[in-house]
C-alpha positions, 0 to 999 in steps of 0.5 A: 332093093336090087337083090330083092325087088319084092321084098315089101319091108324094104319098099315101106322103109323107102316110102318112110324115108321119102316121106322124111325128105318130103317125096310125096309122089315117090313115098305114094308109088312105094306104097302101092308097090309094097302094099297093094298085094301085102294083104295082112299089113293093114292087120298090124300096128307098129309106128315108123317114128321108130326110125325117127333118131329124134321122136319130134322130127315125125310130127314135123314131117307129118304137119307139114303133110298135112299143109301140103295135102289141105293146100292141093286136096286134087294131088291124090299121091298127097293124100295117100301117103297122109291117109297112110302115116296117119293109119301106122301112127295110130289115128285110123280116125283121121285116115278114114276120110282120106281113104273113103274117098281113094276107095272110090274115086282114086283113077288107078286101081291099085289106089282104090285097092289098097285105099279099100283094105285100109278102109276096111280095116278102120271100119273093123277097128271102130267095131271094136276087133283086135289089132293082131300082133305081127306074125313071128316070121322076120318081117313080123319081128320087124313090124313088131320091133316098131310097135306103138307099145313098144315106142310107148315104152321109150317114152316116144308118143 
């Protein structure tokens, strides 16, 4: 990260990865990093559990998340990161409250933001507009190479 301070492929995997150890606030404050100005992200659908060397680790991590977000519902870096893993593991539904509410009541702007283009792009999903495949640049083949089709081809969800 050094080398590349705005490379935001790297801060996402690093978000992924506190989010493994239970780093909420730092996964949130990677997010917002990576994601704020990274418009075309929400664009895409791939799924992180690929990094997962053991596929039933992800659900574990995720519920207990999801443990923590319900006990402190004030603690807003909670819920983004729940909003977050639920929107890239393929359920925009369960995400859409999360950012409906960041949209409009997160204190920090770049929350609001990002919580708005998530929010948008649940809404544009549910009217039945197409995920687009990544671009074919690198970062593209690497959000492509973790792909739900692709984790559905290893049997993985």
């Amino acid at each position: 990260m050094l080398e590349d301070p705005g490379n935001g492929v790297i801060k996402v995997i690093l978000a992924e990865s506190l989010f493994a150890i239970g780093e909420y606030r730092y996964a949130a404050r990677y997010l917002r990093e990576a994601l704020v100005d990274w418009e075309e992200f929400t664009l895409y659908q791939w799924s992180p559990a690929a990094l997962y060397s053991n596929a039933e680790d992800f659900p574990a991590r995720l519920q207990l998340l999801e443990k923590e977000a319900a006990e402190n519902p004030e603690h807003l870096d909670l819920q983004l990161v729940l909003g977050y893993e639920r929107f890239v593991h393929g359920d925009p539904d369960g995400a859409k409250g999360i950012f409906g509410t960041l949209s409009t009541s997160a204190p920090d702007e770049p929350t609001r933001k990002l919580s708005a283009r998530f929010l948008g792009r649940i809404e544009s999903l549910s009217t039945g507009e197409n995920v687009v495949p990544p671009p074919g640049n690198p970062t593209g083949r690497f959000l492509k190479s973790l792909s739900l089709e692709a984790l559905r081809a290893l049997n993985m969800r």
